[in-house]
C-alpha positions in Angstrom: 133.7 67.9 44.7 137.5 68.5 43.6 137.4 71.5 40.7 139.6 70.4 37.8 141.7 73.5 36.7 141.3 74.5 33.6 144.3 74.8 31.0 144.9 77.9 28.9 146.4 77.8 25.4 149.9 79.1 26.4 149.9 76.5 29.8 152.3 73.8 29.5 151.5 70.5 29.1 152.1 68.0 32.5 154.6 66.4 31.0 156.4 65.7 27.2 156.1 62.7 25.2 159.1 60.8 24.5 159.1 59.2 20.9 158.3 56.4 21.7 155.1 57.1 24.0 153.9 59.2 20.9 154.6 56.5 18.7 152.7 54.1 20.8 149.6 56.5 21.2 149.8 56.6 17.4 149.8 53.1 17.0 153.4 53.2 14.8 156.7 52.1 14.9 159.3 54.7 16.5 160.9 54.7 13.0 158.2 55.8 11.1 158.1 58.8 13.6 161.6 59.4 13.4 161.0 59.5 9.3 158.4 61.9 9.5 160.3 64.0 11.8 162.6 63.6 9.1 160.5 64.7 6.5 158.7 67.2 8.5 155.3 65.8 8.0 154.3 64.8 11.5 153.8 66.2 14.3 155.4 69.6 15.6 158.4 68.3 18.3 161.1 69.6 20.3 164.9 68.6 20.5 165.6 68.6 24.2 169.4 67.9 23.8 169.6 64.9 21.7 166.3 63.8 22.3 162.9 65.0 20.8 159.9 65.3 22.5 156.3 65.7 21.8 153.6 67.5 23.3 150.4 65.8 23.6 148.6 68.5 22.3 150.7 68.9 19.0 149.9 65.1 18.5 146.3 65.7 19.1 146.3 68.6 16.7 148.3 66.7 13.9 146.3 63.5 13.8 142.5 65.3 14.1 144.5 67.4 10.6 145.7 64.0 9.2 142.3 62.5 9.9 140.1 65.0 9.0 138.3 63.5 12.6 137.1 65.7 15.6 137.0 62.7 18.0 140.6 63.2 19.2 140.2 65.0 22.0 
């Protein structure tokens, strides 16, 4: 039996989401992500140079808000 570790709140994620793997998980077009990045109504992102990332967690955490559902886990 392998033990899964588990992650603490301040861990970081395996990897970053690129915009458009978030806005495929989210079922969207990359350009209504990029216009709520815009507007600063979705989820929390980083700029890593030019490019923003997402972590998983953050888009988690911003659709269960936006949903009012606990299923996205």
């Amino acid at each position: 039996m392998t033990r899964r570790k588990r992650e603490s709140p301040d861990s970081l994620p395996e990897r970053l989401w690129t915009v458009e793997e978030t806005a495929e998980f989210l079922v969207i077009p990359a350009a209504t992500l990029y216009q709520l990045n815009h507007k600063r109504t979705g989820p929390r992102f980083f700029r890593v140079g030019r490019y923003c990332r997402y972590d998983p967690r953050d888009v988690l955490a911003w659709l269960r808000l936006h949903t009012g559902s606990p299923e996205f886990t």
